[in-house]
PDB file with one MODEL, atoms N, CA, C and O in Angstrom:
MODEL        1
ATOM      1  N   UNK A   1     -33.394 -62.011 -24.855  1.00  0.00           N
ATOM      2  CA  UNK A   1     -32.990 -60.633 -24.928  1.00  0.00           C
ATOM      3  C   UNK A   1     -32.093 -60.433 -26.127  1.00  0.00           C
ATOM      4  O   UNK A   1     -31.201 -61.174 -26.541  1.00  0.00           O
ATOM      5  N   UNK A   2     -32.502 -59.320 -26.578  1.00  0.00           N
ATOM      6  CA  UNK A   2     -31.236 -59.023 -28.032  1.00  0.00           C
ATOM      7  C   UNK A   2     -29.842 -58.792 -27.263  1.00  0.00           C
ATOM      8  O   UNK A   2     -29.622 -58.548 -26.077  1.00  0.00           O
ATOM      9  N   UNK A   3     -29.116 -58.930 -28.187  1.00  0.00           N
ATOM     10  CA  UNK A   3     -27.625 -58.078 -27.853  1.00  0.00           C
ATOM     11  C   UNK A   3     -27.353 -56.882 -27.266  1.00  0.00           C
ATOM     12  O   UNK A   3     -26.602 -56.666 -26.316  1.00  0.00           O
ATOM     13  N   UNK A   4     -28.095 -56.028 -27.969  1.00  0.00           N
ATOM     14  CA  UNK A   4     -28.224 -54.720 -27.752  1.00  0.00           C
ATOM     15  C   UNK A   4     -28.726 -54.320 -26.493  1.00  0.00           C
ATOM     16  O   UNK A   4     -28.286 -53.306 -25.953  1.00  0.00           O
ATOM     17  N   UNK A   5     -29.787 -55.161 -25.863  1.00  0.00           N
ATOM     18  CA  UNK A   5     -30.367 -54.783 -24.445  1.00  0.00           C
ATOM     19  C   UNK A   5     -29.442 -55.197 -23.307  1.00  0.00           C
ATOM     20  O   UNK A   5     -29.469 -54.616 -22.222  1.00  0.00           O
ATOM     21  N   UNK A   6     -28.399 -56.494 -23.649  1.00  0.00           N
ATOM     22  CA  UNK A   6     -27.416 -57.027 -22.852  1.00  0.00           C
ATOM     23  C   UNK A   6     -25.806 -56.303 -22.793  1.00  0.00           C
ATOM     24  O   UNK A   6     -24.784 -56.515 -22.140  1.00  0.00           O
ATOM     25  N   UNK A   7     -26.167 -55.467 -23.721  1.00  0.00           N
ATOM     26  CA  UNK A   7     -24.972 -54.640 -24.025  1.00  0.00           C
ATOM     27  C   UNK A   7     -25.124 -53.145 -22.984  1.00  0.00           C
ATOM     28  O   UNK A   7     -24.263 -52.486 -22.402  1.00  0.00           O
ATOM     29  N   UNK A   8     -26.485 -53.008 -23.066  1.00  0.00           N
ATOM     30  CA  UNK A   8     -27.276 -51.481 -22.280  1.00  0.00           C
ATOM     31  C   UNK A   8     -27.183 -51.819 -21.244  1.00  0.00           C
ATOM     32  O   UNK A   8     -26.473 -50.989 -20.677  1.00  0.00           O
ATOM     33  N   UNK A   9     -27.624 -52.974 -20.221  1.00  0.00           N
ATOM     34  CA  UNK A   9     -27.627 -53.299 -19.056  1.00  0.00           C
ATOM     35  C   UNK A   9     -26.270 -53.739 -18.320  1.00  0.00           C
ATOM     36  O   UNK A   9     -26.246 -53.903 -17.100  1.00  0.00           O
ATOM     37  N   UNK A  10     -25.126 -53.924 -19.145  1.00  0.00           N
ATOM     38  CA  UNK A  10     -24.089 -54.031 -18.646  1.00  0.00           C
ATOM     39  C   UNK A  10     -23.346 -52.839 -18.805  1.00  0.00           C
ATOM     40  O   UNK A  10     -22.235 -52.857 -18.276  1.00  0.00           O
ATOM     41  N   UNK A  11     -23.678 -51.803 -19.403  1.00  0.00           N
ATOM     42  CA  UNK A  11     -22.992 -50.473 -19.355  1.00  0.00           C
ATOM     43  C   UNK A  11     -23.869 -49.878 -17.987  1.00  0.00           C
ATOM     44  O   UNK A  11     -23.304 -49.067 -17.254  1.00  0.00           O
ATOM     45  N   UNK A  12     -24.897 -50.204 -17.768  1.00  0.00           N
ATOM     46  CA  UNK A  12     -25.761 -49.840 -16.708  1.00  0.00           C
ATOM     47  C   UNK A  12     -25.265 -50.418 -14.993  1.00  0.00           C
ATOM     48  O   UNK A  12     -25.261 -49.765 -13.949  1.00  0.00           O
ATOM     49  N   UNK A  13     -24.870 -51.901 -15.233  1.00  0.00           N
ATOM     50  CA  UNK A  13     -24.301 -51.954 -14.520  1.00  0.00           C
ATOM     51  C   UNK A  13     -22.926 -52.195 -13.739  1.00  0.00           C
ATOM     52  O   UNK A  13     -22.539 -52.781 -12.728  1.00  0.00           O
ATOM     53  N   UNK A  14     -22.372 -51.364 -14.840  1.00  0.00           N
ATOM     54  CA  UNK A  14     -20.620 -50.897 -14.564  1.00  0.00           C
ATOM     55  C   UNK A  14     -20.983 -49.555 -13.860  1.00  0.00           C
ATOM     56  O   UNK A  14     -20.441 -49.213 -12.809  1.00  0.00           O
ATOM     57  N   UNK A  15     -21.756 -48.953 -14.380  1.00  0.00           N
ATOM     58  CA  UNK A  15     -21.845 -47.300 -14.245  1.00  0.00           C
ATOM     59  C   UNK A  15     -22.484 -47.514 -12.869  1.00  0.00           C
ATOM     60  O   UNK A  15     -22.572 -46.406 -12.340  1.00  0.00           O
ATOM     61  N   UNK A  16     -22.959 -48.455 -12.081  1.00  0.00           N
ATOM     62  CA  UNK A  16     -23.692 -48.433 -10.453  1.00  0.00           C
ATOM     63  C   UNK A  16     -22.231 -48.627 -10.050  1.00  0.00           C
ATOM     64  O   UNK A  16     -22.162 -47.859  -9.090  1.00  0.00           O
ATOM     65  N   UNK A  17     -21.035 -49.166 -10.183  1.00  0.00           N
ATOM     66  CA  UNK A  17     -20.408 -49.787  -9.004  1.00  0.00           C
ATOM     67  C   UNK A  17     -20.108 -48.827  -8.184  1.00  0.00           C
ATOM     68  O   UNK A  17     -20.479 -47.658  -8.292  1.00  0.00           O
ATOM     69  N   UNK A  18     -19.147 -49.472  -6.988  1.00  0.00           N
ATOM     70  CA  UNK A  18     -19.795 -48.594  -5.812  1.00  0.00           C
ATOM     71  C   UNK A  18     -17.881 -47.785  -5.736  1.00  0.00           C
ATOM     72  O   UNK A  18     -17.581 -47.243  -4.672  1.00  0.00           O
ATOM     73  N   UNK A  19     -16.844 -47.803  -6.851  1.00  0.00           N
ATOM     74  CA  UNK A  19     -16.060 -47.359  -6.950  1.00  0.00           C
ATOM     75  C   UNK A  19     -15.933 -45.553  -6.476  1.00  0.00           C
ATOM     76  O   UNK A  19     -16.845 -44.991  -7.083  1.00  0.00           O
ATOM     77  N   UNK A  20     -15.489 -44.973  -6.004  1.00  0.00           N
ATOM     78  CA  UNK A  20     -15.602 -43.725  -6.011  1.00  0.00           C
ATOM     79  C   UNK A  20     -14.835 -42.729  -7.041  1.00  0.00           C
ATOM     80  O   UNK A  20     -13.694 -42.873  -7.480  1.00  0.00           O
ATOM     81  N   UNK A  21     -15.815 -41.616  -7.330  1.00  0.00           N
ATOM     82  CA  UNK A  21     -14.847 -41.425  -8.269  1.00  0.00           C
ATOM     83  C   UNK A  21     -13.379 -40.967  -8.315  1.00  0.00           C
ATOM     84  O   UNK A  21     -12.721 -41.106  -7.284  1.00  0.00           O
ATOM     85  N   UNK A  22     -12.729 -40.375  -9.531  1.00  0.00           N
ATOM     86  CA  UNK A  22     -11.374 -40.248  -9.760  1.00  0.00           C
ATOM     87  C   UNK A  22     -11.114 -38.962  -9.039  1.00  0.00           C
ATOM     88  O   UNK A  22     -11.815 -37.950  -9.029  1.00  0.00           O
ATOM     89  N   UNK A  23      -9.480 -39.290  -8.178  1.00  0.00           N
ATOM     90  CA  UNK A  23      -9.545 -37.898  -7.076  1.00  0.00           C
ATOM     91  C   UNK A  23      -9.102 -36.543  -8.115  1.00  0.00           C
ATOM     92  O   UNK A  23      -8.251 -36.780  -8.972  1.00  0.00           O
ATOM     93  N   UNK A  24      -9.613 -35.303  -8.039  1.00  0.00           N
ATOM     94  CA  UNK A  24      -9.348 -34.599  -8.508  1.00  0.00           C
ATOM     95  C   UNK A  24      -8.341 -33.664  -8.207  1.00  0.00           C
ATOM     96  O   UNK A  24      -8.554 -32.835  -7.323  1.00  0.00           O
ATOM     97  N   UNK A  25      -6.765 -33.689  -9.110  1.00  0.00           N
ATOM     98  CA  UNK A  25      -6.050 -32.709  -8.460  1.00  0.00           C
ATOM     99  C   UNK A  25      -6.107 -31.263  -8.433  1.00  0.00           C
ATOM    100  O   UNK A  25      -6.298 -30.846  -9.575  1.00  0.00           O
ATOM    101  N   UNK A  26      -6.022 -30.389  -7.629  1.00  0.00           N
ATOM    102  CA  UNK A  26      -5.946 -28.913  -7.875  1.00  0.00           C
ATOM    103  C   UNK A  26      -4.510 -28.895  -8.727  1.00  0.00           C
ATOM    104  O   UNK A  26      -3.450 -29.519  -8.719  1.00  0.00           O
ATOM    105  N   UNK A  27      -4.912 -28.177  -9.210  1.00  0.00           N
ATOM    106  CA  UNK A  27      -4.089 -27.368 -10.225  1.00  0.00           C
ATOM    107  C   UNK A  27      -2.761 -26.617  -9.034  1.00  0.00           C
ATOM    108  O   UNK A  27      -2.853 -26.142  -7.902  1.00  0.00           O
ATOM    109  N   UNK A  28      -1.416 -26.856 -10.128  1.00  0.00           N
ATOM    110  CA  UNK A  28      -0.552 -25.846  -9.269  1.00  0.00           C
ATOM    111  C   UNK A  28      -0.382 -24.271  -8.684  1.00  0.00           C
ATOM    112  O   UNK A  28      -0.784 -23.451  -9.509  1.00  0.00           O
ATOM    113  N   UNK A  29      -0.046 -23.879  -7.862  1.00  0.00           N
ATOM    114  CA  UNK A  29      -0.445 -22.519  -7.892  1.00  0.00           C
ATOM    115  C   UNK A  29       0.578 -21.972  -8.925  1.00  0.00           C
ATOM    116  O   UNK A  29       1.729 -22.409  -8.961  1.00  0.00           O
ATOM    117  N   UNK A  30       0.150 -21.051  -9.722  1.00  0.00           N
ATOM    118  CA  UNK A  30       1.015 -20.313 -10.557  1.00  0.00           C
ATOM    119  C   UNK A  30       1.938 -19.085 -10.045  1.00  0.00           C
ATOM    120  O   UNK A  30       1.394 -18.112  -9.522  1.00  0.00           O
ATOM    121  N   UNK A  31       3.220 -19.141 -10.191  1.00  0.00           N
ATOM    122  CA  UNK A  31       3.701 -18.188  -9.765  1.00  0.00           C
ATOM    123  C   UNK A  31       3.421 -16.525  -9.481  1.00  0.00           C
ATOM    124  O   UNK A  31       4.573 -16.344  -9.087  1.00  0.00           O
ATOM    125  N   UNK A  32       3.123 -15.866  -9.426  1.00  0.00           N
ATOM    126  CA  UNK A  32       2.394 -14.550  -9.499  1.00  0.00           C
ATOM    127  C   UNK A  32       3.890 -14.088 -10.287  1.00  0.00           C
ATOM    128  O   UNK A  32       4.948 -14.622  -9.956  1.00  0.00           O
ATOM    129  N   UNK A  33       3.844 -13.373 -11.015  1.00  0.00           N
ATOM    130  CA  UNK A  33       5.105 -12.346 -12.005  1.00  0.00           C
ATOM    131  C   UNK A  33       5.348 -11.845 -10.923  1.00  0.00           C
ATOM    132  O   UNK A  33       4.722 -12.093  -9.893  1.00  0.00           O
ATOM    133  N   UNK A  34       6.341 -11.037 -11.030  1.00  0.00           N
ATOM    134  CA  UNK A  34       7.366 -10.182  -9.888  1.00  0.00           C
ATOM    135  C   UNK A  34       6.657  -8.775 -10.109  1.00  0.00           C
ATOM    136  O   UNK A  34       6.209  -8.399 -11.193  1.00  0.00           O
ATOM    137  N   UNK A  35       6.634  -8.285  -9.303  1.00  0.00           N
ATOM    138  CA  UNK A  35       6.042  -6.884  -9.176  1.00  0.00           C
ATOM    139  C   UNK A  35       7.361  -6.026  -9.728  1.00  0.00           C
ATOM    140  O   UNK A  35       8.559  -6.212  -9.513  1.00  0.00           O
ATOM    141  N   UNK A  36       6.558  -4.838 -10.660  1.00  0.00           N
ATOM    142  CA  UNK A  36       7.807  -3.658 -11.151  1.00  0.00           C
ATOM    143  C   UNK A  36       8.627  -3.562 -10.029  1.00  0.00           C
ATOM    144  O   UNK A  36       8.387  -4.621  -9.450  1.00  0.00           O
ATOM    145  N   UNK A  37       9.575  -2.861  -9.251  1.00  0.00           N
ATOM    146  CA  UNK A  37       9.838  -2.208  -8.654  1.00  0.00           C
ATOM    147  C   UNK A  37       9.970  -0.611  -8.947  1.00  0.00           C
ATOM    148  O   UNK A  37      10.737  -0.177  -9.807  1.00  0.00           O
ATOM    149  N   UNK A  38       9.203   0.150  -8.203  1.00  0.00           N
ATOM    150  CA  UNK A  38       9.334   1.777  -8.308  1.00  0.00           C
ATOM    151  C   UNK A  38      10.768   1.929  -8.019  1.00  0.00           C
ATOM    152  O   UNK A  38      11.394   1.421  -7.089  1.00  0.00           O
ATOM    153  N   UNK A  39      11.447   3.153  -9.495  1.00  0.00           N
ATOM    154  CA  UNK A  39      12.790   3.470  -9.567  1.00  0.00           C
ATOM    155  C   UNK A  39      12.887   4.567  -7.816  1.00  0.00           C
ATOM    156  O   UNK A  39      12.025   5.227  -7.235  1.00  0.00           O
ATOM    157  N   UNK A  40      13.788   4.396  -7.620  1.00  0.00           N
ATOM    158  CA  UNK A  40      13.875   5.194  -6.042  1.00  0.00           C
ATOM    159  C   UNK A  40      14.212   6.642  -6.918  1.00  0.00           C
ATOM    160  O   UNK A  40      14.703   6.891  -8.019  1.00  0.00           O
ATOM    161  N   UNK A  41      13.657   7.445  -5.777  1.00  0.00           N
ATOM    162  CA  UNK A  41      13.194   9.020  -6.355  1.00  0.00           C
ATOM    163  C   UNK A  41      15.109   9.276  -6.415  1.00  0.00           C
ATOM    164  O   UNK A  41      15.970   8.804  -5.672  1.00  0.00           O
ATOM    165  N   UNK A  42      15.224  10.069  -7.437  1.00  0.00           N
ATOM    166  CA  UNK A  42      16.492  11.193  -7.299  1.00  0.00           C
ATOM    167  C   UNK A  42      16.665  12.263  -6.340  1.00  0.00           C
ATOM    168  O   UNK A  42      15.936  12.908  -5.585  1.00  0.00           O
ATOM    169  N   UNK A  43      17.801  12.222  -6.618  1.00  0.00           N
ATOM    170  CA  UNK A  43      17.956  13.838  -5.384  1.00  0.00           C
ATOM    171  C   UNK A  43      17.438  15.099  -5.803  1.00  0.00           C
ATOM    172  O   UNK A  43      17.376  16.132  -5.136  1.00  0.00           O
ATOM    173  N   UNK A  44      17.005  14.871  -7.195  1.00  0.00           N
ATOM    174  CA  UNK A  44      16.053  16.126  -7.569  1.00  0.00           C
ATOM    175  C   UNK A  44      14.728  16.276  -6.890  1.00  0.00           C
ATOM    176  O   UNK A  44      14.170  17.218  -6.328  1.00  0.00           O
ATOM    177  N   UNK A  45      14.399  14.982  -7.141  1.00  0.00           N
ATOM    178  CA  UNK A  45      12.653  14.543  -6.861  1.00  0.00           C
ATOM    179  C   UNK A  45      12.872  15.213  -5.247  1.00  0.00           C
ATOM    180  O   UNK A  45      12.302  16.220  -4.826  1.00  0.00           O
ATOM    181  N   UNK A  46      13.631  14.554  -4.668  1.00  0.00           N
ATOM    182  CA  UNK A  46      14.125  15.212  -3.194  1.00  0.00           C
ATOM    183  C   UNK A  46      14.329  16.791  -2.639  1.00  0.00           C
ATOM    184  O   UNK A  46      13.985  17.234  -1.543  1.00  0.00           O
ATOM    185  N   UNK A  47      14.809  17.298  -3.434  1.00  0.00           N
ATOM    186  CA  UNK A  47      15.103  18.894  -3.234  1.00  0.00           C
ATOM    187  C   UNK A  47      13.772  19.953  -3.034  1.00  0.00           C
ATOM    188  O   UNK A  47      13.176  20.256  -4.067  1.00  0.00           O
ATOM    189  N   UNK A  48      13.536  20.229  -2.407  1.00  0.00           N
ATOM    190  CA  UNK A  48      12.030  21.009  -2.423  1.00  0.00           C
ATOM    191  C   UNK A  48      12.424  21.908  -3.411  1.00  0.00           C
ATOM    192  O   UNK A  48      13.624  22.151  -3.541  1.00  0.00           O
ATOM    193  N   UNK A  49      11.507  22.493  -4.199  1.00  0.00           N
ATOM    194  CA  UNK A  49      11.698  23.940  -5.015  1.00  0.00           C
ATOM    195  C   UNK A  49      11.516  24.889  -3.962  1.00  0.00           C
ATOM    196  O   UNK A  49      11.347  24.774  -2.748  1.00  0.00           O
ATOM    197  N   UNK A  50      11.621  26.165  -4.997  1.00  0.00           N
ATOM    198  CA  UNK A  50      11.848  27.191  -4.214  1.00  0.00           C
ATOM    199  C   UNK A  50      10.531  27.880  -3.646  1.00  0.00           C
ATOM    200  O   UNK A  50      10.449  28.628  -2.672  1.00  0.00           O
ATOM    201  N   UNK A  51       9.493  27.431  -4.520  1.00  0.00           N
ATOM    202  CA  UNK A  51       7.959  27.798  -3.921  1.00  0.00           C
ATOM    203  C   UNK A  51       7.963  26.932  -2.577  1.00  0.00           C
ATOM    204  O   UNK A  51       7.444  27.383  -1.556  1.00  0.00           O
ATOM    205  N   UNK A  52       8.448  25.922  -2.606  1.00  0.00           N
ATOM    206  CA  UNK A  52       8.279  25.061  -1.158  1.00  0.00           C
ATOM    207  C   UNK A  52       9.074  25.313   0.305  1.00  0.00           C
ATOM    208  O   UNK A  52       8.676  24.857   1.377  1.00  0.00           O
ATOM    209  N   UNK A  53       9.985  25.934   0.169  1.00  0.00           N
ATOM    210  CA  UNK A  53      10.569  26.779   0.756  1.00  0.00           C
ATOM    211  C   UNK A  53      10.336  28.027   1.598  1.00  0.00           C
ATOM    212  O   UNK A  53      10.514  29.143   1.110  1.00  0.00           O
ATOM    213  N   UNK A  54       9.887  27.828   3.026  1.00  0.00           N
ATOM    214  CA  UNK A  54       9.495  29.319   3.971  1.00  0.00           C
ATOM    215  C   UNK A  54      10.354  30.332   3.661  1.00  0.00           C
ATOM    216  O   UNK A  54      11.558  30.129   3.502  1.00  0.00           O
ATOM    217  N   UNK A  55       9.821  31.450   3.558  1.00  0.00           N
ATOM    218  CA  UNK A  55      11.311  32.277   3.610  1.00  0.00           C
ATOM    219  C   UNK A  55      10.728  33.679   4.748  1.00  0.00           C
ATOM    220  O   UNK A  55       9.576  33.587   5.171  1.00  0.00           O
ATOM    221  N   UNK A  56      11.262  34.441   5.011  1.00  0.00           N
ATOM    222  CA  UNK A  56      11.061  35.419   5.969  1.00  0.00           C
ATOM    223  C   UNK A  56       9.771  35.699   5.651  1.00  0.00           C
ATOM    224  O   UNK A  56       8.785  35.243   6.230  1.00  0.00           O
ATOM    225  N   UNK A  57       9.783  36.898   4.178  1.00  0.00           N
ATOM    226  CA  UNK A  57       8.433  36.934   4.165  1.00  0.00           C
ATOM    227  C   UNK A  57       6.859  36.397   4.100  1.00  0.00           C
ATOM    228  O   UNK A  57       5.795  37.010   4.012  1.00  0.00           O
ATOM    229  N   UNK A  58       7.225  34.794   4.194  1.00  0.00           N
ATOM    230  CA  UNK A  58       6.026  33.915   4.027  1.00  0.00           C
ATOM    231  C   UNK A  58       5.453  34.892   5.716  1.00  0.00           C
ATOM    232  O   UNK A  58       4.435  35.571   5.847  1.00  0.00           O
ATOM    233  N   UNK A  59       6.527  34.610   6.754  1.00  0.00           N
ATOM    234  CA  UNK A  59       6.010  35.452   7.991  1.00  0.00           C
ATOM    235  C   UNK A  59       5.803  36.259   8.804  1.00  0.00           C
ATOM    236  O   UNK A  59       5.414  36.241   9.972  1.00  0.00           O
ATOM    237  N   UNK A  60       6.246  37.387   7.732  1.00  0.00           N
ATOM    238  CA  UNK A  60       6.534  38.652   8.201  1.00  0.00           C
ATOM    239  C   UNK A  60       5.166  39.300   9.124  1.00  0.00           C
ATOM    240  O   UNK A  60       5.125  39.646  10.305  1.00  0.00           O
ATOM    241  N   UNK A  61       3.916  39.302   7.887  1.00  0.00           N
ATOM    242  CA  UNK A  61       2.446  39.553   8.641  1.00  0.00           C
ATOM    243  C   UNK A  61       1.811  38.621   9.849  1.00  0.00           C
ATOM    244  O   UNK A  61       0.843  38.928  10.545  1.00  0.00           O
ATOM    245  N   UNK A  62       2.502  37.545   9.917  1.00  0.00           N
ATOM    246  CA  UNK A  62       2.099  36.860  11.301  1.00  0.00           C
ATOM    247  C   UNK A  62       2.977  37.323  12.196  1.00  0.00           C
ATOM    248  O   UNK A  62       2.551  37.164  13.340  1.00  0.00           O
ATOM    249  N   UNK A  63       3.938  37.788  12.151  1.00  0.00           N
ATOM    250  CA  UNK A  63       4.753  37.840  13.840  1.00  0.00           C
ATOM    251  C   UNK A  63       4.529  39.406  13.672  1.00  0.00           C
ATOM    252  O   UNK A  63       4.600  39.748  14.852  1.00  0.00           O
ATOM    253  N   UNK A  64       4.341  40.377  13.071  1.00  0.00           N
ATOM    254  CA  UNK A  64       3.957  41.850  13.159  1.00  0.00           C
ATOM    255  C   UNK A  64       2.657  41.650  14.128  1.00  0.00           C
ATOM    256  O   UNK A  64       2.513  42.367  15.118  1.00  0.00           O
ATOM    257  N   UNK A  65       1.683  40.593  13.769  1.00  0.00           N
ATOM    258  CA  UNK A  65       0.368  40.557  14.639  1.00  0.00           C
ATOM    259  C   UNK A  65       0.696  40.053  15.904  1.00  0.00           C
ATOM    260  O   UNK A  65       0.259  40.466  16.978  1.00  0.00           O
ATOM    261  N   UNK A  66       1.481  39.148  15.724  1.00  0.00           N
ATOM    262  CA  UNK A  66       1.514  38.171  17.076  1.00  0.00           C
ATOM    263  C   UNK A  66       2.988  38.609  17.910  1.00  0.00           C
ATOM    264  O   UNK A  66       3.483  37.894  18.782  1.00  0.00           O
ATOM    265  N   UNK A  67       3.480  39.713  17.528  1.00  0.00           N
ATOM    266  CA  UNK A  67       4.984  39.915  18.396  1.00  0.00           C
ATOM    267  C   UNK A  67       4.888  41.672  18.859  1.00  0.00           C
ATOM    268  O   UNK A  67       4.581  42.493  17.996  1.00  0.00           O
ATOM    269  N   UNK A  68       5.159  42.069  20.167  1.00  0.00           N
ATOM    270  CA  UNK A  68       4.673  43.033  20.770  1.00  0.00           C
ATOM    271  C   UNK A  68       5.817  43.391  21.351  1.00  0.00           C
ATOM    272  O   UNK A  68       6.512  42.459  21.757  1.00  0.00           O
ATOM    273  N   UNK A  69       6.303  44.728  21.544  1.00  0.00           N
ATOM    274  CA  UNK A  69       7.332  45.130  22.490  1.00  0.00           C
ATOM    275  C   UNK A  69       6.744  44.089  24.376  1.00  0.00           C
ATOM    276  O   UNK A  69       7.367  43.525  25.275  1.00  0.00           O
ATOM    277  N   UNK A  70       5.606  44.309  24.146  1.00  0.00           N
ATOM    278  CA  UNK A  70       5.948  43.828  26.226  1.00  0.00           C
ATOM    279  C   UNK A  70       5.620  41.616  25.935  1.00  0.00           C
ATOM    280  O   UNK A  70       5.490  40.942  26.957  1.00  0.00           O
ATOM    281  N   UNK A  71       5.557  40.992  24.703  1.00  0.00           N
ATOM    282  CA  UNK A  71       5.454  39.933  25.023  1.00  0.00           C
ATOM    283  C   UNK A  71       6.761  39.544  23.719  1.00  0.00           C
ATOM    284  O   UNK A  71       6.733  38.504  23.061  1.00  0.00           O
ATOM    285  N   UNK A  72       7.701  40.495  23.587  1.00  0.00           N
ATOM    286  CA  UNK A  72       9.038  39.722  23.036  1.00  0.00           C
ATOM    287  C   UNK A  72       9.534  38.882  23.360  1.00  0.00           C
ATOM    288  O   UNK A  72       9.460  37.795  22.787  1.00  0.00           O
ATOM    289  N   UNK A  73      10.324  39.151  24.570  1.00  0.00           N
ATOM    290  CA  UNK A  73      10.902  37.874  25.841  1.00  0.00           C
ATOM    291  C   UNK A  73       9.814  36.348  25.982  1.00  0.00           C
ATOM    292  O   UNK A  73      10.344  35.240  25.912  1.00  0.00           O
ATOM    293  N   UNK A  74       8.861  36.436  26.107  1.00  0.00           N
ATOM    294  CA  UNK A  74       7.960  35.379  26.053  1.00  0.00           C
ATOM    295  C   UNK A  74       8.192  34.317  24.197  1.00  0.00           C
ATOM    296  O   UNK A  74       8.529  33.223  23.745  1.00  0.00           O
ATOM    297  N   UNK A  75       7.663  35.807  23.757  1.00  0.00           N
ATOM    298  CA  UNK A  75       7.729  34.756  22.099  1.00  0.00           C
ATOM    299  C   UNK A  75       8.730  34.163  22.090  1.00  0.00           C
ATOM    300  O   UNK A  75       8.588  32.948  21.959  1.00  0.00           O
ATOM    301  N   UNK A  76      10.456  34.789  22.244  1.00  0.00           N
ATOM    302  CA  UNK A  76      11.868  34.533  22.036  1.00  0.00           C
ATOM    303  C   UNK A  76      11.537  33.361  22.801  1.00  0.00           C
ATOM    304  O   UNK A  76      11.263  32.418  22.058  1.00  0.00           O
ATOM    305  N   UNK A  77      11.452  33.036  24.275  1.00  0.00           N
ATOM    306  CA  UNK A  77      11.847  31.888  24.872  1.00  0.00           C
ATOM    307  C   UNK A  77      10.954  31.069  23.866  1.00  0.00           C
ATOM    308  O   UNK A  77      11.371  30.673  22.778  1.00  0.00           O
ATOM    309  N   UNK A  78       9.452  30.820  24.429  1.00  0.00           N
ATOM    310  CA  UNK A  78       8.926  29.959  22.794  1.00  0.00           C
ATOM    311  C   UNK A  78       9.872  29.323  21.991  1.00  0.00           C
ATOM    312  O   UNK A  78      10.216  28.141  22.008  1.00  0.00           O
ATOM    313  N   UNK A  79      10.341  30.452  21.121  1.00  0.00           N
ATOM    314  CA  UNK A  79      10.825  29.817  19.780  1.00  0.00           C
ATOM    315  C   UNK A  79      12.560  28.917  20.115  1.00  0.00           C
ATOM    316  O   UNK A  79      13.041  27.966  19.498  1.00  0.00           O
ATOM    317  N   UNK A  80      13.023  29.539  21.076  1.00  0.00           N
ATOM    318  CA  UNK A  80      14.192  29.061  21.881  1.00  0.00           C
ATOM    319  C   UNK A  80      13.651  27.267  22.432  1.00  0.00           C
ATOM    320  O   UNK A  80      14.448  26.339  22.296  1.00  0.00           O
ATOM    321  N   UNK A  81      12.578  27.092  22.886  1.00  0.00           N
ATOM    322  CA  UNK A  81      12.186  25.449  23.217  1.00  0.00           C
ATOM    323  C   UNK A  81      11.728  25.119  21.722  1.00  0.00           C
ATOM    324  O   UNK A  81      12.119  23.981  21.461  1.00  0.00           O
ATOM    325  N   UNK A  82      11.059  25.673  20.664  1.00  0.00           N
ATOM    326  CA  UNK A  82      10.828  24.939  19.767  1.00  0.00           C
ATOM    327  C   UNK A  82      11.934  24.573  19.585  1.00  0.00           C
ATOM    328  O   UNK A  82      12.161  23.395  19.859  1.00  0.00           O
ATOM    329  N   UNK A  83      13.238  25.558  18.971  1.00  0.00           N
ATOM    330  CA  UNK A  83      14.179  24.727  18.540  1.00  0.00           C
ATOM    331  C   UNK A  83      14.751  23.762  19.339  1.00  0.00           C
ATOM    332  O   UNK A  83      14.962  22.829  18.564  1.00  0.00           O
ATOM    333  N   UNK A  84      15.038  23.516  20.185  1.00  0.00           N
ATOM    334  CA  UNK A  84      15.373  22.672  21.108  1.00  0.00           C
ATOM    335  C   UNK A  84      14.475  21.211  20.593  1.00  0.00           C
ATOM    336  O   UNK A  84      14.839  20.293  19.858  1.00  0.00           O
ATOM    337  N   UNK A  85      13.459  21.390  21.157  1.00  0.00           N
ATOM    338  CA  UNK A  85      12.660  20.132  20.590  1.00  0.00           C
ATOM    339  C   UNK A  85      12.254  19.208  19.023  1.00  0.00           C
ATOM    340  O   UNK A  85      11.830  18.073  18.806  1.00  0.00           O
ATOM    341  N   UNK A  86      12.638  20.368  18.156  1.00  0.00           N
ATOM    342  CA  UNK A  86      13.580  19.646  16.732  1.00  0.00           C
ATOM    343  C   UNK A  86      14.166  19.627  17.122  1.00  0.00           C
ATOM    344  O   UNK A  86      13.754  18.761  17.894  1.00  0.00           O
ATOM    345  N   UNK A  87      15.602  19.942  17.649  1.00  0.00           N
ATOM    346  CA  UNK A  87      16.825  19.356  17.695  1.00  0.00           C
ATOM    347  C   UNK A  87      17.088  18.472  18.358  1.00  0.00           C
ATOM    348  O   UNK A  87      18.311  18.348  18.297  1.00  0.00           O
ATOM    349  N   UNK A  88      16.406  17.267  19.396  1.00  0.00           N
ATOM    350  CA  UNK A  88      16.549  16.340  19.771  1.00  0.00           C
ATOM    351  C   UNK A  88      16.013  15.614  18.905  1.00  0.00           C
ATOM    352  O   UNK A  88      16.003  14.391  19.044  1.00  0.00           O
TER     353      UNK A  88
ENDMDL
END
């Protein structure tokens, strides 16, 4: 046999052994960056404007429809438990 064929067959049979291969590490987990934090709203951002704001006349045409000399006393108590029930 030449050199060359004794050289092939022993790279041939290194490459069978029954070694297993090399363990593979995972990679570290990478920190994730810190998330922005959202600036907390101001007391402006807070303040409703004045479009946001009910004011009498937003309801003037609903309680003209819905408020009657003989079912006053009824509506009044109504609105007497609503408030009550916000206020707890």
């Amino acid at each position: 046999m030449k050199p060359l064929h004794l050289l092939l067959l022993a790279c041939l049979l290194g490459a069978c052994a029954d070694d297993p291969p090399p363990r593979v590490e995972p990679e570290p987990a990478r920190p994730e960056a810190p998330a922005i934090p959202k600036p907390a709203p101001s007391a402006e951002d807070l303040e409703p404007t004045a479009e946001e704001v009910p004011i009498v006349e937003d309801f003037e045409d609903q309680a003209k429809e819905e408020i009657k000399p003989d079912n006053l006393r009824a509506q009044l108590d109504a609105l007497e438990q609503e408030i009550e029930q916000d206020s707890k």
